[in-house]
N, C-alpha and C positions, 0 to 999 in steps of 0.2 A: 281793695288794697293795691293789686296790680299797677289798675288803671289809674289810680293817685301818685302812683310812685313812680308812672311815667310823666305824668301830667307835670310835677313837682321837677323831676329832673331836666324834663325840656324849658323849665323858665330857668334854670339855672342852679335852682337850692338841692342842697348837699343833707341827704336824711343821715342822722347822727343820735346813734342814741343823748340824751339829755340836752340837747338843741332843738333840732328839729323831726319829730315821731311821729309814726303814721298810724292812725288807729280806726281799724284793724288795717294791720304790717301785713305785707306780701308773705305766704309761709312755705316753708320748703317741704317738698316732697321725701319722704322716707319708706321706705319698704316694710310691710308689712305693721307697720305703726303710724298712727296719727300722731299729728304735731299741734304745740295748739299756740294761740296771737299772745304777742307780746301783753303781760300786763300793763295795766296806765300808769304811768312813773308820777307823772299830774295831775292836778293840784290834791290827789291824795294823801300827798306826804308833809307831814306837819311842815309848816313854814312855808306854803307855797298859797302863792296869790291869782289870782285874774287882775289883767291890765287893762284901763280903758282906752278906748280905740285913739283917741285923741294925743294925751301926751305920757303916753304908756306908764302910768303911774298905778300903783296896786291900788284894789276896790277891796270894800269889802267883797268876802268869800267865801262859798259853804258851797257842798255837793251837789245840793238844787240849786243853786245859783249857776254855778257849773254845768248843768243839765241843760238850764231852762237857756245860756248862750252857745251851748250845743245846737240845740234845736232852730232856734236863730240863722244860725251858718248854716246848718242844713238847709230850709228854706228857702234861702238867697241863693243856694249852689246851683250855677247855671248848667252844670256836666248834667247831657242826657245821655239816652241811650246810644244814639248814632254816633257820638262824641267817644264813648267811651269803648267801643267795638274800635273806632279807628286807633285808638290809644293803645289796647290792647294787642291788635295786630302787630305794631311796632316795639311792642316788649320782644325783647330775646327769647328765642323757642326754649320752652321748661326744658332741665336736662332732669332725665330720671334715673334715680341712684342703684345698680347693681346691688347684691344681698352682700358683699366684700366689703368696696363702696361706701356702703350705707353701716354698716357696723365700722370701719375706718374712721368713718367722720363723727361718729355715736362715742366713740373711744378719746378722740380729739375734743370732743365736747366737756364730754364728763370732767378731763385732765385740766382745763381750760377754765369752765366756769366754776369750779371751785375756786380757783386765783391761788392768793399769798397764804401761805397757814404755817409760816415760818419764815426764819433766814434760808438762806442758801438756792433759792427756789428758782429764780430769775433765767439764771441760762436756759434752764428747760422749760419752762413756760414759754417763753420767748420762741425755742425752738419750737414749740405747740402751737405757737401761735400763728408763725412763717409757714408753715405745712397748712395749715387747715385753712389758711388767707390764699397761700396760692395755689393749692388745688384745688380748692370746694368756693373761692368765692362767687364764684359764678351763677353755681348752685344755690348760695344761701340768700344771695341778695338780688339775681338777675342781670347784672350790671357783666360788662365785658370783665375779663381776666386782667388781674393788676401783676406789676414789674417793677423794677426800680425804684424810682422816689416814693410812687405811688404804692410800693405796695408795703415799703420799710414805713410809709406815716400811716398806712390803715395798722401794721404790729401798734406802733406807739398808741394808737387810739385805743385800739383795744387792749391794749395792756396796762394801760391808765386807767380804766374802766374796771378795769377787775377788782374784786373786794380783796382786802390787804395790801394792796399795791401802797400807798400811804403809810403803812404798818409797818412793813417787813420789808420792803423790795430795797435795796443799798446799791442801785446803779439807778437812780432817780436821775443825778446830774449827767448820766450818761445817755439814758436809754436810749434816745435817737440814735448816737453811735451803735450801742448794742444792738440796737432792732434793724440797723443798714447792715451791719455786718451778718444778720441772721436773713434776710432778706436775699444777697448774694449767696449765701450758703445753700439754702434749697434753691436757687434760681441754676444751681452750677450741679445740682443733685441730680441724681437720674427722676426725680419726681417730675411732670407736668401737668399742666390743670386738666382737671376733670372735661373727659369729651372730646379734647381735643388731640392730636397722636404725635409721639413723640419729636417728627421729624421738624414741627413747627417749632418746639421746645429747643430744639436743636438752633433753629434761625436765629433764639435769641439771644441762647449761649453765645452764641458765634457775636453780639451787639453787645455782651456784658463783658467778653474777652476784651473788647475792642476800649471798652472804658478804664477796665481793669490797667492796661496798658497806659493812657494814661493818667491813672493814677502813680503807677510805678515810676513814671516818667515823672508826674509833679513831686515824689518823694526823692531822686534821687536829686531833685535839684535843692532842695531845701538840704539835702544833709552838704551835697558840695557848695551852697552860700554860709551854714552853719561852719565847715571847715575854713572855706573862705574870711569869715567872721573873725573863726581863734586864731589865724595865721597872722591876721592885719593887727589884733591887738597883743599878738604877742606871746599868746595863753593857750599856745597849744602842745597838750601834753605828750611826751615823748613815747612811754608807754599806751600800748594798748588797752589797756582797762582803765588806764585816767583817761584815757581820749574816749573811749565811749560812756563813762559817766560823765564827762563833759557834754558832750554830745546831748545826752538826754534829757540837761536840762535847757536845750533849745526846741524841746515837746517832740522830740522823734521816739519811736516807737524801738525798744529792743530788738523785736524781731526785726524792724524793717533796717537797722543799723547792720543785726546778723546778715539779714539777706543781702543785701550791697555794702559787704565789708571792706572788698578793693576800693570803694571811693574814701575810704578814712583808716583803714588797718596799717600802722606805720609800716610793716611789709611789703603791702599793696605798693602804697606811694610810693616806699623806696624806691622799688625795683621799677617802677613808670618813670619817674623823675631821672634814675641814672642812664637810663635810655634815651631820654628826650633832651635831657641837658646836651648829651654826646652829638646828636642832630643838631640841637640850635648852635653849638660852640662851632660849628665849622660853617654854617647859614653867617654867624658874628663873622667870622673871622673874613669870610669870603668879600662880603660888605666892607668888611673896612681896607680891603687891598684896591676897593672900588672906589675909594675914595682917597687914594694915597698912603697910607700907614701900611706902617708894616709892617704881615700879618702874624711874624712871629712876635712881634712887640704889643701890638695893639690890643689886644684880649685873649688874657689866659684861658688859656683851653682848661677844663676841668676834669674832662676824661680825653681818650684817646679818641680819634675822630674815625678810623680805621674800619672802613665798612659800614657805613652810617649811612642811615636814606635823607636824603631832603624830606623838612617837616612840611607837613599837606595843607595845614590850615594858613590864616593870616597873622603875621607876626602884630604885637602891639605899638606903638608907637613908640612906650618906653623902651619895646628891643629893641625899636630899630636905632633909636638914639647912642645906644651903646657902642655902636662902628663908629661914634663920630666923635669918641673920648680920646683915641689917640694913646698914648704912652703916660703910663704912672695911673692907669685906671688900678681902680681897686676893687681887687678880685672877690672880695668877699660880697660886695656893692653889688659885682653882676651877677654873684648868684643867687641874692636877694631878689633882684629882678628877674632873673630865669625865671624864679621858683613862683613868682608872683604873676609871669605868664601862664607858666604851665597851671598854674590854677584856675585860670578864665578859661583855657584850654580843655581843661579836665571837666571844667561844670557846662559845656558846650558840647561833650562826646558822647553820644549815647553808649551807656556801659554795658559788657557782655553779659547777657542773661545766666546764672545757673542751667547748667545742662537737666536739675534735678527738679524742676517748676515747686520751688518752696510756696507757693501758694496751694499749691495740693494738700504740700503736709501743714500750714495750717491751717488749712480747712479739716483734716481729718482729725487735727487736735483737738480740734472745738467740735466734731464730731464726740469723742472720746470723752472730753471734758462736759458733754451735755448731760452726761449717766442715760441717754434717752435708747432702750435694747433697739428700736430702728436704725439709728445713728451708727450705733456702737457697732451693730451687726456688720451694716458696708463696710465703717472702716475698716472694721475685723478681716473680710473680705480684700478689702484693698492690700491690707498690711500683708496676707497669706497668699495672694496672688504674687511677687516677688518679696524675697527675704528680707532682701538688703535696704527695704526702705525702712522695715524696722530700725536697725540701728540710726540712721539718717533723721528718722523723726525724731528720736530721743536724744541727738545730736541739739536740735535747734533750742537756744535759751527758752526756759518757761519759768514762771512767777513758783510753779511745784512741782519741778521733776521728776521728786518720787512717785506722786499724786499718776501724772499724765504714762509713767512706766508701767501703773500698774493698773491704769483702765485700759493701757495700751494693749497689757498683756492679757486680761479680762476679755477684750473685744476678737482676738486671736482664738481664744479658746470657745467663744462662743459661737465664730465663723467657722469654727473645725466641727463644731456638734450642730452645726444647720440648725440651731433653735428660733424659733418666730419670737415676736414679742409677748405674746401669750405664754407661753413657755417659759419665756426669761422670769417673767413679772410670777407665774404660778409657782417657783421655783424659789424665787426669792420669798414670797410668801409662807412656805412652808417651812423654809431655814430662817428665817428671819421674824418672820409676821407682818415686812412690808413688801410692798410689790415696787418697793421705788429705791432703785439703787444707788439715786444720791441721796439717801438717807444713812447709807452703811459709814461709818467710820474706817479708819484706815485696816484698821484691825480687823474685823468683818469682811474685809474686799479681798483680804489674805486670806481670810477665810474658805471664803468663796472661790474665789482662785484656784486653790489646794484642790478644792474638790472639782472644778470643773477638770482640769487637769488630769486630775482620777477618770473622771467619764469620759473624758476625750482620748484616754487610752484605752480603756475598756471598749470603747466603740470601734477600735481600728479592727 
């Protein structure tokens, strides 16, 4: 099995369950327990054919028939011995799984190949699925440790693969998204792949910061073209809360509208624009004394000019046309025109970051929101290592704010009582009869709360 699934991967093919299957499959190593080869998915299962070699059209089909072109391909298989020692050598050194380890990824399995067995399922799955892909891939399949594109499309493969996914799962049209965003979440976690130490984990952080960046960069310009947009046709709303449900139906994100609010909060802009008009109305003015007029005539000043820097960038051609109107310009015409530079201006400036990296907090949201006691514990952890991000996370819009206050508050108490995931899940079992905490209702989580509450005093 090894030595075919190198053979395979050096011409190029991609083993896949229900594509392309190796039988018998490379099997992974586990502690103290045997593991045993993939069953055959083909042509055992009703509906499934043999193709003829010619123009791959279905034959008749039965078990022995199946057997006896078995035996065939064995036959003809040119792989000797010598061939497949060299094949072999070039597999990646077995990693063998610690007694932790190996009940970690035993625990990931069970959570996993179970699949959909209801609504609501998806976020933690998903999270099960990013954890056990990027730390154990290595281990289960041989293959180098996957990242990025590569490791958000192995989530989708196998998340589409799991039974109920068809059924139950109600982020069908999204999962890609879902599974890239669960993807950077443990790639930014303190997790990193099995074997290898942390500080490499580290190099890649430092490669996924760097995209991250721009991404934030390609979001802020989409939201300053989308303002740009409402400005030019005329439809941009005065208030704050009409201008961001404007906003979101050009596909931006709430929270990414929250996070870079000064590129569109009428506040924001105000106080930019009354600043920058003040600059350009004296840059105008100056212009037009350079060319004869005069500059108490030629364009109305809009604010007082009185301590104003020279603007840094390059004017548009429409300002500069404005020094060359002369007497009877109309004031209201230039500040149309300001306001229509300072707009190309604005979506050309890279905007000041939050001091508070809101990518943190929502990452710990989605922490929170996954019900998953590993998850929930860090954030716990994060949240109680300084106070005040508390209130700051429960600051930023969410789809259920009561929801996210009070897994907030859940993950806090469970960070104060140091309980493992074992613990959480035996606990919830005993009060409840499930070990899965996004199964509790709201009511239940109060519950549950009240009493962790209790024990995390009692413990002081």
């Amino acid at each position: 099995g090894q030595g075919l699934h190198q053979l395979l991967a050096d011409r190029g093919f991609t083993i896949k369950p229900g594509q392309l299957e190796i039988f018998p499959n490379p099997k992974t190593y586990q502690a103290e327990k045997p593991t045993l080869f993939n069953a055959h998915r083909l042509p055992l299962q009703s509906g499934s054919y043999l193709l003829d070699s010619v123009n791959l059209q279905p034959i008749w089909s039965s078990p022995t028939a199946f057997v006896r072109q078995w035996q065939r391909c064995r036959d003809r298989n040119q792989l000797d011995t010598a061939m497949l020692s060299r094949l072999l050598k070039r597999r990646l050194q077995r990693h063998y799984l610690s007694i932790k380890a190996d009940k970690f990824l035993n625990d990931l399995n069970i959570e996993i190949e179970s699949g959909w067995t209801g609504p609501g399922q998806t976020n933690r799955l998903l999270g099960r699925i990013a954890m056990r892909t990027y730390i154990f891939h290595q281990v289960i399949t041989g293959e180098a440790p996957l990242a990025g594109t590569a490791l958000a499309q192995k989530i989708v493969d196998i998340a589409i693969a799991l039974p109920g996914y068809r059924d139950w799962c109600r982020h069908q049209h999204e999962i890609e998204v879902r599974a890239a965003d669960w993807a950077r979440c443990v790639e930014n976690s303190h997790y990193f792949p099995y074997g290898q130490k942390a500080s490499s984990s580290q190099a890649k952080l430092a490669v996924t910061e760097s995209w991250n960046q721009q991404q934030a960069r390609a979001t802020q310009e989409k939201i300053s073209q989308a303002v740009a947009d409402l400005i030019s046709k005329e439809n941009l709303p005065l208030k704050a809360t009409a201008r961001f449900k404007a906003l979101l139906d050009y596909g931006i994100g709430g929270a990414s509208l929250y996070r870079y609010r000064t590129l569109w909060h009428p506040e924001s802009v105000a106080d930019m624009e009354e600043a920058e008009v003040s600059e350009n109305s004296e840059i105008i003015s100056e212009r037009a004394c350079a060319v004869g007029a005069a500059r108490s005539a030629s364009v109305t000043s809009l604010l007082p000019t009185v301590g104003s820097n020279v603007l840094s960038v390059q004017l548009s051609s429409d300002l500069e046309s404005l020094s060359l109107q002369g007497k009877g310009s109309n004031s209201a015409e230039i500040r149309d025109r300001i306001r229509a530079d300072l707009a190309k201006v604005r979506s050309q400036r890279p905007q000041p970051q939050p001091s508070y990296q809101p990518e943190i907090y929502l990452r710990m949201r989605d922490f929170i929101s996954s019900a998953d006691p590993i998850l929930m514990a860090e954030a716990g952890r994060w949240l109680e290592a300084q106070p005040q991000r508390y209130a700051q996370l429960l600051a930023i819009p969410s789809d259920e704010p009561e929801q996210t206050e009070l897994g907030a508050a859940i993950a806090r108490q469970l960070a104060r009582l140091g309980w493992s995931a074992w613990q959480v899940r035996e606990a919830l079992q005993q009060q409840f009869q499930t070990d899965d905490l996004g199964q509790l209702g709201s009511v239940e989580r109060q519950q549950w709360l009240a009493d962790l509450q209790e024990k995390a005093a009692g413990s002081r």
